[in-house]
PyMOL commands that place a pseudoatom at each C-alpha (Angstrom):
pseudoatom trace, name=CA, resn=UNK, resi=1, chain=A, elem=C, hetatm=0, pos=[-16.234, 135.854, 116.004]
pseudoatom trace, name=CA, resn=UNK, resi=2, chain=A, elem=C, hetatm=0, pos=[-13.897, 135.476, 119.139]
pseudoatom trace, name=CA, resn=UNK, resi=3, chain=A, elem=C, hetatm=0, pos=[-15.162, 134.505, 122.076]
pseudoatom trace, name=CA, resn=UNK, resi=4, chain=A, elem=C, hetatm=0, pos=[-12.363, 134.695, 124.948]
pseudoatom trace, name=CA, resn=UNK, resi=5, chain=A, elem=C, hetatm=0, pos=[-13.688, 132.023, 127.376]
pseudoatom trace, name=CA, resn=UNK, resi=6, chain=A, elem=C, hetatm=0, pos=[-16.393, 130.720, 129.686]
pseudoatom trace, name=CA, resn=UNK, resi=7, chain=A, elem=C, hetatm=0, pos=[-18.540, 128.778, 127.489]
pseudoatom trace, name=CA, resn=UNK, resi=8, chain=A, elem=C, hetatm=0, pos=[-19.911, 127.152, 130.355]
pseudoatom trace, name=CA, resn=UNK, resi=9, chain=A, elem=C, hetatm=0, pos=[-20.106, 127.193, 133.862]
pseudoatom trace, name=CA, resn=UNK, resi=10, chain=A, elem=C, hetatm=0, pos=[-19.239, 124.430, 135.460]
pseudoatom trace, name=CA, resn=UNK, resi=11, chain=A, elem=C, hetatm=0, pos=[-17.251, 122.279, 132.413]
pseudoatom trace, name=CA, resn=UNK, resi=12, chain=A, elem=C, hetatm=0, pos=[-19.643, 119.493, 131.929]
pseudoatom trace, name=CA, resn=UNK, resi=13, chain=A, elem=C, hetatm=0, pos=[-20.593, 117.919, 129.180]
pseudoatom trace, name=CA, resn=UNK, resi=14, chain=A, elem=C, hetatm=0, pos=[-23.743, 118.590, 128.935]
pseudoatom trace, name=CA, resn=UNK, resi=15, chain=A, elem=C, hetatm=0, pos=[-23.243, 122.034, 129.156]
pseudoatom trace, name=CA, resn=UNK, resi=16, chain=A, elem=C, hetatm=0, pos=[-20.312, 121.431, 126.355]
pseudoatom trace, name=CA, resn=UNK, resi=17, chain=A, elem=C, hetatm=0, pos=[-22.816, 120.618, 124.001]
pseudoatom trace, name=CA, resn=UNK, resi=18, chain=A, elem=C, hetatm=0, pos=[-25.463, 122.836, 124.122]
pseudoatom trace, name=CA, resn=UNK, resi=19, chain=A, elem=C, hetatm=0, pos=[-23.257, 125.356, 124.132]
pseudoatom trace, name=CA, resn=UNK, resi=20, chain=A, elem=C, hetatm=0, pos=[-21.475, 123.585, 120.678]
pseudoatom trace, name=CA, resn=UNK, resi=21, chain=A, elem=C, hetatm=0, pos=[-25.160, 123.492, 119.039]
pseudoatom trace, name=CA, resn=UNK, resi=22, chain=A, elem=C, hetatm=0, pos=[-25.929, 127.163, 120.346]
pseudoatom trace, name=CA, resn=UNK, resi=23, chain=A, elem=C, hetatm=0, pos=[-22.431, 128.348, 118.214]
pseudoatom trace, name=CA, resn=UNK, resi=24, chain=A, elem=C, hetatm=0, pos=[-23.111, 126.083, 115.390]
pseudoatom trace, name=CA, resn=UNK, resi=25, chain=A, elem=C, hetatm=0, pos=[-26.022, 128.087, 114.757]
pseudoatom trace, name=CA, resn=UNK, resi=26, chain=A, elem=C, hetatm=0, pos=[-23.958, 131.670, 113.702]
pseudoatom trace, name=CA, resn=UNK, resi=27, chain=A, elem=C, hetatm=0, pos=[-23.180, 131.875, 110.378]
pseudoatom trace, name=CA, resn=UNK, resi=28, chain=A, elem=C, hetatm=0, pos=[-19.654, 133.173, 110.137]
pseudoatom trace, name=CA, resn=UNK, resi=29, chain=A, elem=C, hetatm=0, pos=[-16.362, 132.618, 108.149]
pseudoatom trace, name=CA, resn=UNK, resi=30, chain=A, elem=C, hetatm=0, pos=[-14.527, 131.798, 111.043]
pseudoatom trace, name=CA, resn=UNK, resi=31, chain=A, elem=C, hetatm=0, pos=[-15.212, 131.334, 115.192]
pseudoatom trace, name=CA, resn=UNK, resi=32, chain=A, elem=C, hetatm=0, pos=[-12.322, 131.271, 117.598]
pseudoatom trace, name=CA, resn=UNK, resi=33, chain=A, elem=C, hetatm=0, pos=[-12.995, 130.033, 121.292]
pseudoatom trace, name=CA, resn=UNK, resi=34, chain=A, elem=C, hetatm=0, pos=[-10.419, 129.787, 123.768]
pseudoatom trace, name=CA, resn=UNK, resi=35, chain=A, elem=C, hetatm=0, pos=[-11.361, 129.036, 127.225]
pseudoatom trace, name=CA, resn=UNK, resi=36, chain=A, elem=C, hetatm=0, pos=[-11.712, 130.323, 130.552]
pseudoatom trace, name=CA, resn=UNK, resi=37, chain=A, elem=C, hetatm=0, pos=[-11.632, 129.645, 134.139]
pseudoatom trace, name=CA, resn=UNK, resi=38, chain=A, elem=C, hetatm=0, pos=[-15.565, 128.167, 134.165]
pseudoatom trace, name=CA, resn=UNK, resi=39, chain=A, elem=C, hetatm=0, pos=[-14.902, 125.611, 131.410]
pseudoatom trace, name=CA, resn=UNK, resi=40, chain=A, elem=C, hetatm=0, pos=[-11.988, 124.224, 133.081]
pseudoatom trace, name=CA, resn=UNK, resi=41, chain=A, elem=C, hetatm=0, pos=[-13.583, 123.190, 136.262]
pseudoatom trace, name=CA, resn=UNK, resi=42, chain=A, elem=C, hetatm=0, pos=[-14.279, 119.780, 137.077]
pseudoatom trace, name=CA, resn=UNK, resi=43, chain=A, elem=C, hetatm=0, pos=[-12.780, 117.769, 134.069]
pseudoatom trace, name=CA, resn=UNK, resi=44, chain=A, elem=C, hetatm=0, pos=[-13.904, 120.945, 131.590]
pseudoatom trace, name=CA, resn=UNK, resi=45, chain=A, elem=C, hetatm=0, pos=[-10.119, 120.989, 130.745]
pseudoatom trace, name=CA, resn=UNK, resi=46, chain=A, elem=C, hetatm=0, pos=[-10.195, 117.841, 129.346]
pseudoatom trace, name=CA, resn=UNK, resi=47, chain=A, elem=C, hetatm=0, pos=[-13.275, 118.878, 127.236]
pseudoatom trace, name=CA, resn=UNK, resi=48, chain=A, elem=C, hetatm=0, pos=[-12.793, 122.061, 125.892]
pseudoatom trace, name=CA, resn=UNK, resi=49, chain=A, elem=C, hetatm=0, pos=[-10.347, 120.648, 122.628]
pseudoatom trace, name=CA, resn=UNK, resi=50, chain=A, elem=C, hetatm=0, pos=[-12.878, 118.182, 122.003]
pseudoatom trace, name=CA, resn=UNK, resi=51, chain=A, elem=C, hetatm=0, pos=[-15.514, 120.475, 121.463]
pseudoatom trace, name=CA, resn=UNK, resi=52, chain=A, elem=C, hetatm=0, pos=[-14.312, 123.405, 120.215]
pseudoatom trace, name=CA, resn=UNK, resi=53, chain=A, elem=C, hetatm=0, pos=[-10.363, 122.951, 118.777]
pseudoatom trace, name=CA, resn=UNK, resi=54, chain=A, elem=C, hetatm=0, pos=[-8.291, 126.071, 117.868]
pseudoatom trace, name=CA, resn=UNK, resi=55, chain=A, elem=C, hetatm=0, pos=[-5.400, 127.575, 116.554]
pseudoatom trace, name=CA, resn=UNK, resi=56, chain=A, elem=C, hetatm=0, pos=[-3.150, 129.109, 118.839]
pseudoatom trace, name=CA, resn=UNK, resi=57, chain=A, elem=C, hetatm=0, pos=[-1.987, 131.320, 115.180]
pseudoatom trace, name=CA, resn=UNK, resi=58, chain=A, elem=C, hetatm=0, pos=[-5.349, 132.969, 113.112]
pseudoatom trace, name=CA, resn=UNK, resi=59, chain=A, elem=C, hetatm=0, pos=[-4.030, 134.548, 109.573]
pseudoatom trace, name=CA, resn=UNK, resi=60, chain=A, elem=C, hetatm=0, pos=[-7.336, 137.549, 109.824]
pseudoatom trace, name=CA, resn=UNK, resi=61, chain=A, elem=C, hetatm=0, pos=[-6.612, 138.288, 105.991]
pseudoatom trace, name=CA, resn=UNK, resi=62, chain=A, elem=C, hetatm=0, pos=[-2.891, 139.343, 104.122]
pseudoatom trace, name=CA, resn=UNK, resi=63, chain=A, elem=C, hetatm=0, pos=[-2.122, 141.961, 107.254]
pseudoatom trace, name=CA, resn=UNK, resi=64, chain=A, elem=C, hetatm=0, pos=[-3.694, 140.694, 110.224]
pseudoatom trace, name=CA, resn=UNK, resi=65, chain=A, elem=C, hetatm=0, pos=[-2.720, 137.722, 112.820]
pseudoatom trace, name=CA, resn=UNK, resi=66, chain=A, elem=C, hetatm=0, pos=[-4.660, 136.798, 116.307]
pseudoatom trace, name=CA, resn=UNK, resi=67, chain=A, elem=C, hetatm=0, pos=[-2.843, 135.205, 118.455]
pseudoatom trace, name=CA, resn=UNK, resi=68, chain=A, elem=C, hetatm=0, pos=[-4.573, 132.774, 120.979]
pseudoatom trace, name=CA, resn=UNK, resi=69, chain=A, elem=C, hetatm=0, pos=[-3.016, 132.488, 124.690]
pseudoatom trace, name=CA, resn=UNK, resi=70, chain=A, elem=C, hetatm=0, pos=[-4.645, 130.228, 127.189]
pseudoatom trace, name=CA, resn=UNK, resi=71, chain=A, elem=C, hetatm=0, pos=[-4.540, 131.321, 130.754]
pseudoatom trace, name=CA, resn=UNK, resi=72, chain=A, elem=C, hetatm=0, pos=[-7.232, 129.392, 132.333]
pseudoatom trace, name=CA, resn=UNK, resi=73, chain=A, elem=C, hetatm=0, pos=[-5.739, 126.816, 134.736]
pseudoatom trace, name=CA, resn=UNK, resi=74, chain=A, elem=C, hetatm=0, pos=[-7.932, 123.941, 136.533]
pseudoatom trace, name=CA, resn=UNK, resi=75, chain=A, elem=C, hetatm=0, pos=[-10.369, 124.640, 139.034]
pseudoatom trace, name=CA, resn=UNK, resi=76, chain=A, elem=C, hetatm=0, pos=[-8.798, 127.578, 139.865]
pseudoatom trace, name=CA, resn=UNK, resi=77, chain=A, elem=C, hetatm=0, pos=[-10.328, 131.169, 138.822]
pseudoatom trace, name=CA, resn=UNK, resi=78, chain=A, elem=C, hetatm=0, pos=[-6.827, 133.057, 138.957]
pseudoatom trace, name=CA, resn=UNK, resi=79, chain=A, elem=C, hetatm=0, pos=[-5.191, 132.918, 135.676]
pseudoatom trace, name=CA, resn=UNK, resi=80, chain=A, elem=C, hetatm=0, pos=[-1.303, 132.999, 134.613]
pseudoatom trace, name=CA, resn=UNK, resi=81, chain=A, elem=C, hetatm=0, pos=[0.444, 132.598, 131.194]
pseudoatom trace, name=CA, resn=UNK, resi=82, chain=A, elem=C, hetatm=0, pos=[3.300, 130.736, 131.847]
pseudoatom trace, name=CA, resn=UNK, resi=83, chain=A, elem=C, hetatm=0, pos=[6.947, 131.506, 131.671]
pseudoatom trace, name=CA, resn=UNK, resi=84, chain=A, elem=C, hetatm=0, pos=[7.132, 129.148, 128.303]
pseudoatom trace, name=CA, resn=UNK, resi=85, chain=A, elem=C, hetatm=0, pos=[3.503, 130.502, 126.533]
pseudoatom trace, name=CA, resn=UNK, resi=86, chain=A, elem=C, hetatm=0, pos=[5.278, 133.630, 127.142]
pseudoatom trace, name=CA, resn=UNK, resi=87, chain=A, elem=C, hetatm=0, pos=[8.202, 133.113, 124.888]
pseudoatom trace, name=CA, resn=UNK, resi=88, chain=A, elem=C, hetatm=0, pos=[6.520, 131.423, 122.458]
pseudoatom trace, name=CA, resn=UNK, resi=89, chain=A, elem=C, hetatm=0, pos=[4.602, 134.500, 122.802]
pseudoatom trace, name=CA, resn=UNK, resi=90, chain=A, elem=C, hetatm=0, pos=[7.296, 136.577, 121.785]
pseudoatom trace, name=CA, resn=UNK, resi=91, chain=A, elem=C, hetatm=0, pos=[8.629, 134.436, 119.067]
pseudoatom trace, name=CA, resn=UNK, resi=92, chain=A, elem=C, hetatm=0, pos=[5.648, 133.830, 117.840]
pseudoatom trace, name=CA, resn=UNK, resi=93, chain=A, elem=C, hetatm=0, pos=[4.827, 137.828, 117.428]
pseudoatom trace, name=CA, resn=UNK, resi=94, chain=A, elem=C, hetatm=0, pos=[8.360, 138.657, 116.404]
pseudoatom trace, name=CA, resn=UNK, resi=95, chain=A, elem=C, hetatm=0, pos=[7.541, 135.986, 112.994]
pseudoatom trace, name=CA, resn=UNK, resi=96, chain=A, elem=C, hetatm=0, pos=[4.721, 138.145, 111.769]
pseudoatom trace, name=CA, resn=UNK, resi=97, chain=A, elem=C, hetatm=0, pos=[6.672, 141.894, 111.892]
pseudoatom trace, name=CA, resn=UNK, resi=98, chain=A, elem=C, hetatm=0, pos=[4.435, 144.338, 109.960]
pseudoatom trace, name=CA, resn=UNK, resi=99, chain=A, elem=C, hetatm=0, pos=[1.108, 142.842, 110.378]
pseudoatom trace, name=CA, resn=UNK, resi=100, chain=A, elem=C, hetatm=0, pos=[-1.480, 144.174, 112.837]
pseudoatom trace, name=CA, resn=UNK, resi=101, chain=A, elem=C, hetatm=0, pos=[-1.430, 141.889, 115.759]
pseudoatom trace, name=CA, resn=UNK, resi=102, chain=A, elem=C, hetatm=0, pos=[-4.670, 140.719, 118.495]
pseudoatom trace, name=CA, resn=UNK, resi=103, chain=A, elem=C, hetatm=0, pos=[-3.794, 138.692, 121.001]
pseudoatom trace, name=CA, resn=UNK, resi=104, chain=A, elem=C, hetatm=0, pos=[-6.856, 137.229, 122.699]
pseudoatom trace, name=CA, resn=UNK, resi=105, chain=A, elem=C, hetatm=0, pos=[-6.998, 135.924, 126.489]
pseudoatom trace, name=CA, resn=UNK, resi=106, chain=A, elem=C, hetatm=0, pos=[-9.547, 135.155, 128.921]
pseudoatom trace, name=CA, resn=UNK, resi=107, chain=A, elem=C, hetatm=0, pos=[-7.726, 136.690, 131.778]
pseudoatom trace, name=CA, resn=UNK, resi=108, chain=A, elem=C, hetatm=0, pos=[-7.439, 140.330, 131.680]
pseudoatom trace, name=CA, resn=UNK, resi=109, chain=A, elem=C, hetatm=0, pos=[-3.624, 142.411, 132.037]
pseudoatom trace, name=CA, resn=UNK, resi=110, chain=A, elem=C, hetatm=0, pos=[-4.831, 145.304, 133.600]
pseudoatom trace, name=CA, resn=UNK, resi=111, chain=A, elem=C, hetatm=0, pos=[-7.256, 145.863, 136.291]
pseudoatom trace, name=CA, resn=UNK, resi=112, chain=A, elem=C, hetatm=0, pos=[-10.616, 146.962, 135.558]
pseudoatom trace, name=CA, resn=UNK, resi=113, chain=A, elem=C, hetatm=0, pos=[-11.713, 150.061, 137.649]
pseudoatom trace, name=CA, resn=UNK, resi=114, chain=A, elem=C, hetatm=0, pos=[-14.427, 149.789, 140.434]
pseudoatom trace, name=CA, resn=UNK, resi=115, chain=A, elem=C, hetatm=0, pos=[-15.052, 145.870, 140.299]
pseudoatom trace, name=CA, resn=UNK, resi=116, chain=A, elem=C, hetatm=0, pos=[-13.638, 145.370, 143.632]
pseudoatom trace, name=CA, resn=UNK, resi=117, chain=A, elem=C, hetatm=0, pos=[-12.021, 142.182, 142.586]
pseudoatom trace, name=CA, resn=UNK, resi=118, chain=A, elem=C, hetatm=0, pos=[-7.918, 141.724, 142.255]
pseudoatom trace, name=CA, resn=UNK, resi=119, chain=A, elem=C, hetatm=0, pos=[-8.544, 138.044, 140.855]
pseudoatom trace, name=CA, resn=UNK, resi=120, chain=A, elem=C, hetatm=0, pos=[-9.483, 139.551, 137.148]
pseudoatom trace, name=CA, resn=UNK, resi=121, chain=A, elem=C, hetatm=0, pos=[-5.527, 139.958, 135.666]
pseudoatom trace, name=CA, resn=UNK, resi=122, chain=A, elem=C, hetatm=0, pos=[-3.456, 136.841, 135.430]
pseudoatom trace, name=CA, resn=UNK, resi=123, chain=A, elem=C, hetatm=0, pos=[-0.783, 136.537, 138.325]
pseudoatom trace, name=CA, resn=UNK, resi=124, chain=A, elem=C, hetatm=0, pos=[2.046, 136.861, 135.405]
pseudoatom trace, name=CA, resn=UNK, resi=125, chain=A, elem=C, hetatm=0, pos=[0.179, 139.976, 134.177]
pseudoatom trace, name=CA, resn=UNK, resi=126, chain=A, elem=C, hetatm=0, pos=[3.553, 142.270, 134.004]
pseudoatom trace, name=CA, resn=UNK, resi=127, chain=A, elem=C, hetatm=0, pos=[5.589, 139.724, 132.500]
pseudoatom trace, name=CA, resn=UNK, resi=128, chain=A, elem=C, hetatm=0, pos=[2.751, 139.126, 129.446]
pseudoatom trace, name=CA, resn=UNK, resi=129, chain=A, elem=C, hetatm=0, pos=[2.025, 142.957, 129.072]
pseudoatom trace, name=CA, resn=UNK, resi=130, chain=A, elem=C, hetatm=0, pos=[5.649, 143.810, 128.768]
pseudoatom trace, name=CA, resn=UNK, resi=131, chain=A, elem=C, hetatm=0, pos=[5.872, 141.258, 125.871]
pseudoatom trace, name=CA, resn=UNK, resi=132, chain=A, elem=C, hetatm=0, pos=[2.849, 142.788, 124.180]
pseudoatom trace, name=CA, resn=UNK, resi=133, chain=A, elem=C, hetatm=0, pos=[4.261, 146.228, 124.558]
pseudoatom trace, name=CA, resn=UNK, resi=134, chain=A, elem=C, hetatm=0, pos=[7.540, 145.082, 123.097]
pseudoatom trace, name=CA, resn=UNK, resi=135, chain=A, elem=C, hetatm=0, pos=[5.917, 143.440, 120.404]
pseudoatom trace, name=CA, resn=UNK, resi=136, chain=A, elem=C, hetatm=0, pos=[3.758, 146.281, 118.649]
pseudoatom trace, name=CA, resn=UNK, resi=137, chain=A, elem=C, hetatm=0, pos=[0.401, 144.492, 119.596]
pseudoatom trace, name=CA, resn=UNK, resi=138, chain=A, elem=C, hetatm=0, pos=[-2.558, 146.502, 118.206]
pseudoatom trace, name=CA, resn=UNK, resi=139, chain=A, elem=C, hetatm=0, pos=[-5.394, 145.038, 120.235]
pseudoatom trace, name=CA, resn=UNK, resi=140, chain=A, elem=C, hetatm=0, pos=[-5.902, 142.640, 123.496]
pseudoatom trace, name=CA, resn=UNK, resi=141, chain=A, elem=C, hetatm=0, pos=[-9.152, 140.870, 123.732]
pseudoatom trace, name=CA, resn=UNK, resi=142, chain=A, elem=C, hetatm=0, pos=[-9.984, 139.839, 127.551]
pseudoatom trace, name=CA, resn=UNK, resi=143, chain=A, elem=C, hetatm=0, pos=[-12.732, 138.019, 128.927]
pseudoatom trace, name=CA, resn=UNK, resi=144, chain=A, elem=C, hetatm=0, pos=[-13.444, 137.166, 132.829]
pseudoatom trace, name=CA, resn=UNK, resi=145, chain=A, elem=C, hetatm=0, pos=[-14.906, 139.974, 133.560]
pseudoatom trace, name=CA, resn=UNK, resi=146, chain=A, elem=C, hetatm=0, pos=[-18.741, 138.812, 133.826]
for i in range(1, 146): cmd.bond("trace and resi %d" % i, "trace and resi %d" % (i + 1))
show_as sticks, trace
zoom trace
């Protein structure tokens, strides 16, 4: 199970831990979380590791790798990468040549048609899509949009 961000709404702790005890409850191998712009308001960012800690590298099997990238950013609903997740993007993809690779995000890279809303795709957007494109990626997982 992936789930690409906003496990709450408003980052509190409350809503931290219900959330926690509502994904304890499915019965799978493995869950990834990452976050998103809702669970990094208030002091949410400060939070979400606590609660639910990840791997920015997943082996899915022999073949397969997800890669995590975090583009949630506090208090604020635009998204962006970063210059430096961005390389480490790149070098990171470039170590596992021949596998099928998933990156998961919250924010999205392209825009979504008829949702009247240019805050979906992370401001870096270009910059993160051309390293994906370079870098054989099979699959982007996206969140945001809800």
């Amino acid at each position: 199970v992936v789930i690409t961000g906003d496990l709450t709404n408003e980052g509190l702790i409350e809503q931290y831990e219900k959330c926690k005890k509502m994904i304890s409850q499915i019965k799978v191998e493995k869950i990834i979380a990452i976050s998103g712009n809702h669970d990094y308001r208030n002091t949410g960012y400060l939070l979400f590791k606590k609660y639910f800690p990840f791997k920015t590298e997943n082996e899915l099997g022999d073949d397969t790798i997800l890669v995590t990238l975090g583009s949630a950013r506090p208090d604020r609903d635009e998204g962006e990468v970063g210059h430096h997740q961005n390389v480490w993007l790149e070098r990171t993809l470039k170590k596992h040549e021949g596998k099928l690779k998933i990156v998961a995000m919250h924010h999205h890279l392209i825009g979504i048609p008829d949702t009247g809303s240019d805050r979906l795709t992370a401001i870096d957007a270009g910059d993160v899509l051309r390293t994906i494109l370079d870098s054989n990626v099979s699959l982007v997982l996206c969140g945001h949009k809800h």
